[in-house]
Backbone bond lengths (Angstrom), bond angles and torsions (degrees), N, CA, C in turn:
res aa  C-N    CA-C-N  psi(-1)  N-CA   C-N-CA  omega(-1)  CA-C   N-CA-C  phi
1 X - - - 1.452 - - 1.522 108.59 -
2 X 1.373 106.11 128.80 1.301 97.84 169.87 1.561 135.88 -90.12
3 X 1.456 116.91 144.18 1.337 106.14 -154.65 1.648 106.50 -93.92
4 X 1.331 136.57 157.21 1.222 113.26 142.61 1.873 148.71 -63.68
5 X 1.137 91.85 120.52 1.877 100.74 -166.72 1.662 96.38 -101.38
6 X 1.527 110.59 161.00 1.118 123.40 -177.29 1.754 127.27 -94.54
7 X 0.871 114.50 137.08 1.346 129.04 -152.86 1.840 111.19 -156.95
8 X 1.322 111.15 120.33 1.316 145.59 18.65 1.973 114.88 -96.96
9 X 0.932 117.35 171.43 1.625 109.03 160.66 1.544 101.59 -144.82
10 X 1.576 121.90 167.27 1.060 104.74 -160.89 1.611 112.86 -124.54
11 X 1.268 157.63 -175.70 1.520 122.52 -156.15 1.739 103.62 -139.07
12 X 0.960 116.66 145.96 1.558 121.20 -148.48 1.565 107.80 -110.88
13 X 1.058 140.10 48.41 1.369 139.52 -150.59 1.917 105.38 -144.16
14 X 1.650 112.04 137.41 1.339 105.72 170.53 1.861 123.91 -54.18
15 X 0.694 140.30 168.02 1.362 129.00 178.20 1.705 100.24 -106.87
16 X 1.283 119.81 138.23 1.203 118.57 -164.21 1.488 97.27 -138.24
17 X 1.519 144.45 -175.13 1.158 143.34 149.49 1.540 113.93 -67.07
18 X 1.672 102.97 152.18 1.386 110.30 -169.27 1.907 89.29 -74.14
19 X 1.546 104.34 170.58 1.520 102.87 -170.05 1.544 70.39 -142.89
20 X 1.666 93.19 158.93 1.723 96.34 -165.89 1.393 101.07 -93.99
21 X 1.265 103.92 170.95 1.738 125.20 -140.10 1.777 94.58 -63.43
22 X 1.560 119.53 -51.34 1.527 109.12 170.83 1.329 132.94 -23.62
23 X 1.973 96.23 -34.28 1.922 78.90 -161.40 1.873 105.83 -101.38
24 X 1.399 102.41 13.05 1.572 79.30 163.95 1.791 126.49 -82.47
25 X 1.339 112.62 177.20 1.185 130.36 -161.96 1.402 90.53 -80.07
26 X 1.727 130.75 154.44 1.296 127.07 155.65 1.204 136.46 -78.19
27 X 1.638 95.57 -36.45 1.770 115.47 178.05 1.280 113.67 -101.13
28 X 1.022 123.45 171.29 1.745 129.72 151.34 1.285 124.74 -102.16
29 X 1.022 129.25 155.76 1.623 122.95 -172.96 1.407 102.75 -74.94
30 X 1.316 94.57 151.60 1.511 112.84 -139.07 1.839 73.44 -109.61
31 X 1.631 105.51 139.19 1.607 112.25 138.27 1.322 149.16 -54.81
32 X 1.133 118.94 139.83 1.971 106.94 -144.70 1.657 77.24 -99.95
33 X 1.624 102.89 146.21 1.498 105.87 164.20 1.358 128.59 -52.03
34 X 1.273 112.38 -18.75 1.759 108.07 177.23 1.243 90.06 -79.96
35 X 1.696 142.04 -64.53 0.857 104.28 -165.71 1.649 147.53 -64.26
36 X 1.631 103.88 -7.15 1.727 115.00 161.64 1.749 109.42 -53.35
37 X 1.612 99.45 -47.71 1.861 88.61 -148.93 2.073 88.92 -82.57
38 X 1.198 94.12 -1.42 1.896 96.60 162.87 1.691 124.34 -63.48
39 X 1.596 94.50 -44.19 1.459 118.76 -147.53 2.091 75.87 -93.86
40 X 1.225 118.76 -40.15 1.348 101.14 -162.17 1.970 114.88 -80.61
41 X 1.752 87.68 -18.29 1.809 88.66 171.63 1.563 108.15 -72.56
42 X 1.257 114.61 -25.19 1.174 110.16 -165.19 1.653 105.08 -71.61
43 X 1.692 109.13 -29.86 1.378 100.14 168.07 1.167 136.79 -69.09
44 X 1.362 105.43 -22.18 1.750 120.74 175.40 1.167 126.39 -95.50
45 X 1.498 120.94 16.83 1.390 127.48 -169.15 1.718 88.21 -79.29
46 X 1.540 114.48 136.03 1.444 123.34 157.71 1.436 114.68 -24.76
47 X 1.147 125.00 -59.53 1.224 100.72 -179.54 1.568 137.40 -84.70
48 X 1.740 96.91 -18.45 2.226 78.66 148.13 1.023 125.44 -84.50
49 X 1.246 117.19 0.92 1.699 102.26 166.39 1.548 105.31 -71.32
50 X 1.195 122.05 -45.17 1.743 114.67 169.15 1.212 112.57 -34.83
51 X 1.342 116.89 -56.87 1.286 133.81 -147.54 1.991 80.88 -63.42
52 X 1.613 95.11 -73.52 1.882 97.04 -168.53 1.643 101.17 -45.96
53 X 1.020 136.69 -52.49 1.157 134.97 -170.08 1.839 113.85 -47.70
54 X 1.240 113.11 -35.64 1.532 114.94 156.48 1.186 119.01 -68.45
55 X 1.222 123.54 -40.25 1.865 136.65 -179.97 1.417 104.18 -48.04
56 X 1.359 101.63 -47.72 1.590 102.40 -165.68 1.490 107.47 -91.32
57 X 1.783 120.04 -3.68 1.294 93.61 -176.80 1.857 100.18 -107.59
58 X 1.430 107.87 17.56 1.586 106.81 -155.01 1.555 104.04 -60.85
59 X 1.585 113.57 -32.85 1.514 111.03 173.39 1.183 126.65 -71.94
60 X 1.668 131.44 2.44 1.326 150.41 -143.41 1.793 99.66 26.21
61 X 0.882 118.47 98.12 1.814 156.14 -165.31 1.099 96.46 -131.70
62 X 1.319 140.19 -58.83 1.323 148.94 -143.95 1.261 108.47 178.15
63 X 1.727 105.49 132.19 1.368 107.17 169.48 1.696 132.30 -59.36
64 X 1.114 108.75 149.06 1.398 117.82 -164.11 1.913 100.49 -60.06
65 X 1.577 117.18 -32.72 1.559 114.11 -161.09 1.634 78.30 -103.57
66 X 1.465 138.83 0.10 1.368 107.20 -178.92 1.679 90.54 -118.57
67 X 1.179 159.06 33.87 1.438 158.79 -136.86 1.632 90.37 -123.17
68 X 1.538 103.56 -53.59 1.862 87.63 165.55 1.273 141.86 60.70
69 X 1.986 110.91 23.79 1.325 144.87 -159.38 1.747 101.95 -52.38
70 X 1.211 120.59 157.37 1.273 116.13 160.97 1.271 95.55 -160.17
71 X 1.563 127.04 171.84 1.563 148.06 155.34 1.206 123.84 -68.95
72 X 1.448 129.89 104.28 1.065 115.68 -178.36 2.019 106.38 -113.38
73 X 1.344 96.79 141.86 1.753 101.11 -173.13 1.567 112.52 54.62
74 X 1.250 112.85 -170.35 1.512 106.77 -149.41 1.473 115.08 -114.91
75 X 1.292 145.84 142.15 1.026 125.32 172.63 1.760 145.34 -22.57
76 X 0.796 129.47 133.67 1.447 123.28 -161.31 1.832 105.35 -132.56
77 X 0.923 110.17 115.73 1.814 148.62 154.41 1.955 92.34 -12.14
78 X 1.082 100.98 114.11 1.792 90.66 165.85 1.194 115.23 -154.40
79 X 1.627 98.28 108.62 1.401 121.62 -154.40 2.009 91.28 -90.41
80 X 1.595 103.89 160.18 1.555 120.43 154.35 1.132 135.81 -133.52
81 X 1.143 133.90 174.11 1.537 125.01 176.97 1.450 112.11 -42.95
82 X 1.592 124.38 124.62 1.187 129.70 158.56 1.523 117.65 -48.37
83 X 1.132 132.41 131.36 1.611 133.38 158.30 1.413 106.24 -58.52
84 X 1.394 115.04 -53.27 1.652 124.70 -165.84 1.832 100.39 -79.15
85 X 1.392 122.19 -19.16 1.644 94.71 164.73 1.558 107.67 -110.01
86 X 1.293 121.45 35.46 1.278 117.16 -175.66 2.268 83.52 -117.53
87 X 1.350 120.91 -35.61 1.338 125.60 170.69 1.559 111.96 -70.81
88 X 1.351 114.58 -21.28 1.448 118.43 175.45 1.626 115.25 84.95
89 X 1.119 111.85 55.21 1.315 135.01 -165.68 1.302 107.31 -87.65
90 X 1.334 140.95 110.62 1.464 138.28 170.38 1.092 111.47 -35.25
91 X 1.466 122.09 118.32 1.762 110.70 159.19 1.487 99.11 97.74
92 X 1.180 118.90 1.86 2.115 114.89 -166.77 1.439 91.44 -82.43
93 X 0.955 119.87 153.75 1.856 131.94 164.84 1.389 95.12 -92.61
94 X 1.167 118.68 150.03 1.405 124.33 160.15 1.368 126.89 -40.09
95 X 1.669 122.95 -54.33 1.316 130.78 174.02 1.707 111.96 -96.04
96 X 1.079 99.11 170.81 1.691 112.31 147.10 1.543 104.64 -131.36
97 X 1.705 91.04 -173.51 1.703 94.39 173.98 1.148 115.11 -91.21
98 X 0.696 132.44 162.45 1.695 146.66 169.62 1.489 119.84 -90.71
99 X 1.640 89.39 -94.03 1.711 95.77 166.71 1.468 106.47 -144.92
100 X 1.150 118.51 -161.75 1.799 118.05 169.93 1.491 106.29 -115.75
101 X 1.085 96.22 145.79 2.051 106.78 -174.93 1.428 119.34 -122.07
102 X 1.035 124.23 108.10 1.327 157.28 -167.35 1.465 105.58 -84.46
103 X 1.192 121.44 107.09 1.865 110.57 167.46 1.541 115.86 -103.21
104 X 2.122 100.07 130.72 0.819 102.55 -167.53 1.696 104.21 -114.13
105 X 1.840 105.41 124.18 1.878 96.00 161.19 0.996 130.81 -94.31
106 X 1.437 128.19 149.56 1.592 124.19 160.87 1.627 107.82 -75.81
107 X 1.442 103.10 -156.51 1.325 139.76 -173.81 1.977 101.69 -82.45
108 X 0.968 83.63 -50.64 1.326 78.41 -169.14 1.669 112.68 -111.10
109 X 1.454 109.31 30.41 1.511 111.78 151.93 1.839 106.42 102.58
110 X 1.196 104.26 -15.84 1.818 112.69 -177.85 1.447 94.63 -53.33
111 X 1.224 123.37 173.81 1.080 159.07 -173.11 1.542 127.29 -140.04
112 X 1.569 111.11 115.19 1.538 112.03 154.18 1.258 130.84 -134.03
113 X 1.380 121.38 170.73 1.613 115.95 174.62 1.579 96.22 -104.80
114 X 1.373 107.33 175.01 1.383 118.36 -166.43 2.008 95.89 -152.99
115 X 0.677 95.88 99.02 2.027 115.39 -179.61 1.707 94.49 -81.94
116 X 1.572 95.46 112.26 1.514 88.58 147.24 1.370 113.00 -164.20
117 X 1.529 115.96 161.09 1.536 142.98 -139.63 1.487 100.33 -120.25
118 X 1.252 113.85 161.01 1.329 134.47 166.20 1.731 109.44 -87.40
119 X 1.135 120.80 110.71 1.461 136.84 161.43 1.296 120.30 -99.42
120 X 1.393 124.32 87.30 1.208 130.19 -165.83 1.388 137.84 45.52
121 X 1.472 135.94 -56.67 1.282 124.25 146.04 2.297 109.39 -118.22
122 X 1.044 82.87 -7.13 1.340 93.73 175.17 1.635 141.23 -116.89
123 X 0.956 129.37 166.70 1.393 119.42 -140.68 1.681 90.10 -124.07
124 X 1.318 131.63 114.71 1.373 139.61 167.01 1.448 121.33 -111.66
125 X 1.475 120.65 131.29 1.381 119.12 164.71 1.136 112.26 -79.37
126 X 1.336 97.75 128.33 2.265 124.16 175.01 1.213 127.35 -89.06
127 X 1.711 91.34 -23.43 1.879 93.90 -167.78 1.386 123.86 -161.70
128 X 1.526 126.98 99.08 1.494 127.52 -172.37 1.289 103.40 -65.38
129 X 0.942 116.85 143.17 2.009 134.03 156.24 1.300 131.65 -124.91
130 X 1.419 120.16 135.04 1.420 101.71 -160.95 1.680 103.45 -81.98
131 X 0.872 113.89 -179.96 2.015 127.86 -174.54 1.776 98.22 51.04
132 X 1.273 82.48 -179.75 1.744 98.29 -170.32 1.619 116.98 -124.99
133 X 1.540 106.17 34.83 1.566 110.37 163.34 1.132 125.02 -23.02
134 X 1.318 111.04 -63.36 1.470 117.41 -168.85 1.812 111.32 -53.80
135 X 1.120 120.52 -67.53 1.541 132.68 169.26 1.900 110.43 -50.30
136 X 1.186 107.45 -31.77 2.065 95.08 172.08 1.744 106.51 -95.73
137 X 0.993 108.70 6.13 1.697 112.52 -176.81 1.338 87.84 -106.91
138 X 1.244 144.09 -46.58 1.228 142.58 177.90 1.720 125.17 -54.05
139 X 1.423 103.19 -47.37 1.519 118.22 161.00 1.456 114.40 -55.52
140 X 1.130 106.47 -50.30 1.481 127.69 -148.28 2.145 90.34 -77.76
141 X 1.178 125.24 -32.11 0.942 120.26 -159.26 1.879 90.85 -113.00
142 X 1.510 125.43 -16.81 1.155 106.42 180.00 2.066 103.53 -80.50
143 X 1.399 106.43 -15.98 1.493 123.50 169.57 1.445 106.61 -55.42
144 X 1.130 125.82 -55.04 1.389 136.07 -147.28 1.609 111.63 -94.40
145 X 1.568 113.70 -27.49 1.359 119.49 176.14 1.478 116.96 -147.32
146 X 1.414 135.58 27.42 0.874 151.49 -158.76 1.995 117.99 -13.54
147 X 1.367 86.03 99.87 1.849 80.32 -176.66 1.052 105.46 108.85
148 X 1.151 119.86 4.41 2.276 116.92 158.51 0.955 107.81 -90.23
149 X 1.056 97.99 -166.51 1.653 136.30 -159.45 1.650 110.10 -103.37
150 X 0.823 114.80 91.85 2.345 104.87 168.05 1.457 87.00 -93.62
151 X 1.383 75.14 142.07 1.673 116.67 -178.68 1.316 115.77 -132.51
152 X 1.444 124.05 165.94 1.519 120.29 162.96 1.465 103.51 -121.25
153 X 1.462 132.84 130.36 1.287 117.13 131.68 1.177 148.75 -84.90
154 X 1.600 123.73 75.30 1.183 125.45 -173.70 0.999 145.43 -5.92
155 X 1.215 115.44 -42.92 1.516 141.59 -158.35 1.832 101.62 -60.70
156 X 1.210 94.00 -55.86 1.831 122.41 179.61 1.758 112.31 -99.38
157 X 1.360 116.94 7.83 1.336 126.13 -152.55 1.343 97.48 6.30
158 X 1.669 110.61 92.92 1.596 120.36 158.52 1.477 88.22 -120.96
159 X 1.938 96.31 159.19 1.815 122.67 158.72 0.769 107.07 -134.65
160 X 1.820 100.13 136.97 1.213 109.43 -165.83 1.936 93.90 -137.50
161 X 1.317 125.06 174.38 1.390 139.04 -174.26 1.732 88.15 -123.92
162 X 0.897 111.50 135.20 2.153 140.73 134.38 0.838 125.58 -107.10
163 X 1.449 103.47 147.53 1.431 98.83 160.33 1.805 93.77 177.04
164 X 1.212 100.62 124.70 1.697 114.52 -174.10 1.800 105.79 73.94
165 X 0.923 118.38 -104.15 2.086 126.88 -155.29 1.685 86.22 -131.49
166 X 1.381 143.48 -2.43 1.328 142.36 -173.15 1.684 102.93 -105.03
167 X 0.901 90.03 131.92 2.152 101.92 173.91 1.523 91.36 -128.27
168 X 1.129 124.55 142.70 1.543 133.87 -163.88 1.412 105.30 -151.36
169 X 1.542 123.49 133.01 1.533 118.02 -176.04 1.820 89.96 -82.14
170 X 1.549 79.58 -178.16 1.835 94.50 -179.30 1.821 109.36 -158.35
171 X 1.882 92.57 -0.52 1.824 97.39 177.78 1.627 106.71 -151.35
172 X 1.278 114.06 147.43 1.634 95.04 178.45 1.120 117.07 -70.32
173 X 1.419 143.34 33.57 1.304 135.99 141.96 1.551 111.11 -81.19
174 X 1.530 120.76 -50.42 1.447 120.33 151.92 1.501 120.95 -23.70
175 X 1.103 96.85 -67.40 2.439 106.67 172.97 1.717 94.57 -21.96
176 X 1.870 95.30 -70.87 1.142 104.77 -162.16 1.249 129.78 -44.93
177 X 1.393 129.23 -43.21 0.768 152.77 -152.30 1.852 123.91 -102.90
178 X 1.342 116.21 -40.18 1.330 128.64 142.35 1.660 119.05 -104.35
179 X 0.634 148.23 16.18 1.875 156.06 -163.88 1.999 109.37 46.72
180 X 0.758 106.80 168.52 1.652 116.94 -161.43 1.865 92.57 -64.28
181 X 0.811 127.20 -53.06 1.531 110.29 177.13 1.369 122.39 -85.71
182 X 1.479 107.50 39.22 1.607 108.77 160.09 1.588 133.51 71.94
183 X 1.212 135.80 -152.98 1.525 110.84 175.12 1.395 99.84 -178.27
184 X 1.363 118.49 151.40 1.377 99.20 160.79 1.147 162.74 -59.34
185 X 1.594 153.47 -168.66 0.856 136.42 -169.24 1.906 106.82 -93.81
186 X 0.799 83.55 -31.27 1.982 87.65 -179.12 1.195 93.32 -91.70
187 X 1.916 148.14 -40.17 1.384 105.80 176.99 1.313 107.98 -67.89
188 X 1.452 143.07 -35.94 1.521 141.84 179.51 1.759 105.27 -29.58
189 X 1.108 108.50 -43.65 1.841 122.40 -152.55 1.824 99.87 -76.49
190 X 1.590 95.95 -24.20 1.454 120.08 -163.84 1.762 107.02 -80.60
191 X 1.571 87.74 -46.44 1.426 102.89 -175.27 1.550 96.31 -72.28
192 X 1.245 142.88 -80.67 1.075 126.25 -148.26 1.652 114.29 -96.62
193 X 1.300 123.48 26.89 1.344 150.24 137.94 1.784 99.51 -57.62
194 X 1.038 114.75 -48.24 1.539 107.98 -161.46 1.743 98.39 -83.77
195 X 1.867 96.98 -43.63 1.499 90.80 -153.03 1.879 98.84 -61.77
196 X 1.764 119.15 -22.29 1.208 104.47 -134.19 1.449 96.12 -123.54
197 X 1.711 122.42 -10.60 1.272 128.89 -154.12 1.758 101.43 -86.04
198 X 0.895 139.83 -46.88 1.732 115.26 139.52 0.955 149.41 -3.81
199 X 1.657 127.33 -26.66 0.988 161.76 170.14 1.829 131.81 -85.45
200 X 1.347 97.10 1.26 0.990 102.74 -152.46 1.852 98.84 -93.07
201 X 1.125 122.33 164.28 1.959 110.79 -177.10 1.603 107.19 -58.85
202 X 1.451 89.54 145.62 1.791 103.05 -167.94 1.298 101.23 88.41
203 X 0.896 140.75 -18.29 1.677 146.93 -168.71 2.079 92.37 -50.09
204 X 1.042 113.27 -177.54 1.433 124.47 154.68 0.962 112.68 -98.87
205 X 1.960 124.08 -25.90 1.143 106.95 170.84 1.564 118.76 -71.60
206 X 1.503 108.49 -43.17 1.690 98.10 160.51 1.372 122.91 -61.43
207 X 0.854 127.45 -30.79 1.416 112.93 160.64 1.538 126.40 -50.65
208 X 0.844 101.81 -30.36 1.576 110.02 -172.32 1.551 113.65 -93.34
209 X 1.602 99.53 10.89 2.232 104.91 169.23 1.028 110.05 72.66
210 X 1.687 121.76 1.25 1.836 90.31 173.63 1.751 96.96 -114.94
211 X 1.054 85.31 66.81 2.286 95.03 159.95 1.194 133.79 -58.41
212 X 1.537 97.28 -28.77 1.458 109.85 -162.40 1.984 82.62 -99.94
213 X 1.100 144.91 24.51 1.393 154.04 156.92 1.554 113.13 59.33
214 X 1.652 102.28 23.31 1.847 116.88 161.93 1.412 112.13 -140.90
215 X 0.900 108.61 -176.75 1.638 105.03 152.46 1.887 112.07 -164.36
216 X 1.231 100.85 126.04 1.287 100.02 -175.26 1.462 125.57 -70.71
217 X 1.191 151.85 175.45 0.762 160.68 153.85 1.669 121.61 -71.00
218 X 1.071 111.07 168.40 1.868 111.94 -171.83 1.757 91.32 -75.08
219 X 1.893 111.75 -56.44 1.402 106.57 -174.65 1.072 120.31 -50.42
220 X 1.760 123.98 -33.02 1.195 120.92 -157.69 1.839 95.02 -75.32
221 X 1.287 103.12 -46.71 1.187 112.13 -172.25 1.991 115.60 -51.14
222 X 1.236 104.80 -27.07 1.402 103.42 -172.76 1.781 101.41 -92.16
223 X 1.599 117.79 -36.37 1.396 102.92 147.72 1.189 134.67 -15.52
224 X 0.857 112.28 -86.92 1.855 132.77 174.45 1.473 107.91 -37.53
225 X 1.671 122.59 -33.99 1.468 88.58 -175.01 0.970 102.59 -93.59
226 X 2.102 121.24 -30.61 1.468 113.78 -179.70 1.405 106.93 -38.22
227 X 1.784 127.13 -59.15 1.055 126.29 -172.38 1.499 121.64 -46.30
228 X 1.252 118.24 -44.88 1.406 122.86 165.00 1.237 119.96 -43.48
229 X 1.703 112.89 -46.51 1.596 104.28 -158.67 1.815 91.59 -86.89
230 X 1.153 108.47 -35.47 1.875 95.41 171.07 1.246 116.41 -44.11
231 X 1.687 125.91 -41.21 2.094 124.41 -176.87 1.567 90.07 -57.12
232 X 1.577 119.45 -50.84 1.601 116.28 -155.20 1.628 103.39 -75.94
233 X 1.497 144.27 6.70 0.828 150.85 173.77 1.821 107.20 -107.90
234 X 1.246 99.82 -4.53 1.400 89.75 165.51 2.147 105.24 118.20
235 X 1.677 106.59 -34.81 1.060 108.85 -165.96 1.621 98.17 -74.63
236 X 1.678 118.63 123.09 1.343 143.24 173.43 1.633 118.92 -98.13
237 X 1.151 97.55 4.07 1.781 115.80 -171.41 1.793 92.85 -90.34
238 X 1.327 112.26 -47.60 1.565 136.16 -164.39 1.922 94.51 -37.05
239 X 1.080 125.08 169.81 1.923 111.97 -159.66 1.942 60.01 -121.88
240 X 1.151 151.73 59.41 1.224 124.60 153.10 1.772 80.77 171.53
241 X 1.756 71.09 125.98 1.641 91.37 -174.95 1.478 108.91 -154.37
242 X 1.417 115.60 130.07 1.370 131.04 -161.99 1.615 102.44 -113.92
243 X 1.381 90.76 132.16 1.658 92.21 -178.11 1.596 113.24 -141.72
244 X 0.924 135.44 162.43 1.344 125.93 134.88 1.398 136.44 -73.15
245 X 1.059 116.50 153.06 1.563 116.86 -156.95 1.806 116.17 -149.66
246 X 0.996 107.61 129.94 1.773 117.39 -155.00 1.482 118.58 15.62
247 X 1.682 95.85 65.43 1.390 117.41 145.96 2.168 99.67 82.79
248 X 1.421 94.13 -4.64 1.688 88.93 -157.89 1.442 90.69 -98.70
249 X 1.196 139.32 28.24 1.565 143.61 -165.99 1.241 118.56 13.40
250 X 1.878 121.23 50.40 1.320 127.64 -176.49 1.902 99.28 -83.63
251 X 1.289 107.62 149.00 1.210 127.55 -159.40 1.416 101.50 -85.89
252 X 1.457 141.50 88.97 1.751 121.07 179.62 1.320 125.42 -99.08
253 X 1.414 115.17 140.44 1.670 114.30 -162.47 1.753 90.99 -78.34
254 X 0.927 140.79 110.32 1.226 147.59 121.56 2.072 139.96 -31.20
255 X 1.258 74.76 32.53 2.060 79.82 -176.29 1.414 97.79 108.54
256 X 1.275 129.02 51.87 1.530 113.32 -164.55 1.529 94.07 -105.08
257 X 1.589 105.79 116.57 1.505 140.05 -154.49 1.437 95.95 27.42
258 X 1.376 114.84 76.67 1.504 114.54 164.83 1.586 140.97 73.23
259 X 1.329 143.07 -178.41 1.184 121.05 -164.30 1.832 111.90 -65.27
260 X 1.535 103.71 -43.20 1.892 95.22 -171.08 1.586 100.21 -45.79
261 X 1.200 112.15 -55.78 1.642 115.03 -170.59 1.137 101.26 -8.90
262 X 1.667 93.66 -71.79 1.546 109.30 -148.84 1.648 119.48 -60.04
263 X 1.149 91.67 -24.92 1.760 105.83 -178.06 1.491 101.06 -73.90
264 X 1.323 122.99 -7.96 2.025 114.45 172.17 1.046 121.24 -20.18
265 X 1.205 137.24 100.48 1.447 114.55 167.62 1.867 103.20 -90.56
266 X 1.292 91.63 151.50 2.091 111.85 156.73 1.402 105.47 -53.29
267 X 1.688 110.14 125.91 1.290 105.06 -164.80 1.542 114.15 -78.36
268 X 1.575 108.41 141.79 1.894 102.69 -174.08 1.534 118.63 -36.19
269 X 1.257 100.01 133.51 1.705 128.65 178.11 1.265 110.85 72.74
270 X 1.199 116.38 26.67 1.470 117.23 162.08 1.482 116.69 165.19
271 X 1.743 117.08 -168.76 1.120 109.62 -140.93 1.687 97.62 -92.85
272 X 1.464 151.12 157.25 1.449 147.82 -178.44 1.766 90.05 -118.47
């Protein structure tokens, strides 16, 4: 099933001249295994499993003492559109990393992702999401091209696999967007050079405050904290609930106004 992902975000990079299609990079830097079996304690520390264990019961779905979260498989690499090969940057890989994604189950079969970052020498989860995109896009694309790259482009929330001069979809927004047998690597650079290079800082569209590639509203905005200050009063039912989480007091959106919310990403090349 496909979930809803968030779309648009906006891309954070100097604008430079395009550099021809040879000199980009093929891969992206790859995640070092310490940092997975980092990113995956951090999901299983006792207290995000509390934390998920409320997540999953906030709709009453499942009781809160029977919800019964665990980790299943290992953290997974989740790269996005580069700013610097979308500006045409010599040497840019298509993606970078993002964060690492952790899938978490309950008791009764729900599904979440679990985002987490490097904080100075340590690795904290920031942000629950419901379904487990990140980890079946990952399979799904190490199936399909064995030894690329999955990526997201936000913008269109498409996934896609690289790897060498091949760009390959992995969702029907991908189809859409390059056609079912994929495209190359320099028209890819071409395509979203056009769709995205407007965008870039100094833009009018940055000028104009919506960087982060939404913009909320005042209501939406006063939602969110009422909703907040109801979790800190105790109410766990609330669809947005802020907690701390293995001890590092990272802030997690909990349903914040619903699934797109949750799918926010930090806008490319830096932090939103």
């Amino acid at each position: 099933m496909k979930l809803t992902r968030l779309a648009p975000a906006a891309l954070a990079a100097a604008l430079i001249g395009l550099a021809a299609p040879h000199a980009f990079a093929d891969q992206a830097p790859l995640a070092s295994a310490e940092s997975k079996a980092a990113a995956h304690r951090a999901a299983s520390a006792p207290t995000t499993l509390d934390t998920l264990s409320r997540f999953f019961a906030r709709d009453g779905k499942v009781a809160l003492k029977a919800a019964a979260p665990h980790i299943e498989g290992d953290a997974v690499p989740v790269y996005a559109l580069s700013p610097q090969f979308v500006a045409g940057k010599a040497g840019a890989p298509v993606a970078q990393l993002e964060y690492l994604a952790s899938t978490a189950v309950s008791s009764d079969g729900q599904k979440a992702s679990l985002w987490t970052v490097q904080q100075g020498s340590a690795w904290t989860v920031v942000n629950i999401a419901t379904g487990d995109d990140e980890s079946r896009y990952a399979a799904a694309g190490a199936a399909k091209l064995p030894g690329g790259t999955v990526f997201q482009e936000p913008q269109i929330n498409a996934w896609y696999v690289e790897k060498g001069d091949k760009v390959l979809p992995l969702d029907e927004d991908a189809v859409k967007a390059i056609g079912a047998n994929g495209t190359t690597l320099a028209a890819y650079q071409k395509r979203v050079a056009k769709a995205y290079g407007d965008k870039l800082p100094g833009s009018a569209y940055d000028r104009s405050g919506k960087a982060g590639g939404y913009a909320e509203t005042a209501e939406e905005t006063r939602a969110q904290a009422a909703q907040a200050a109801a979790v800190a009063e105790g109410d766990t039912t609330s669809s947005t609930a802020v907690s701390a989480v293995a001890g590092a007091g990272a802030a997690l959106a909990l349903g914040l106004l619903g699934t797109a919310a949750l799918r926010r990403r930090r806008r490319l090349g830096g932090r939103a």
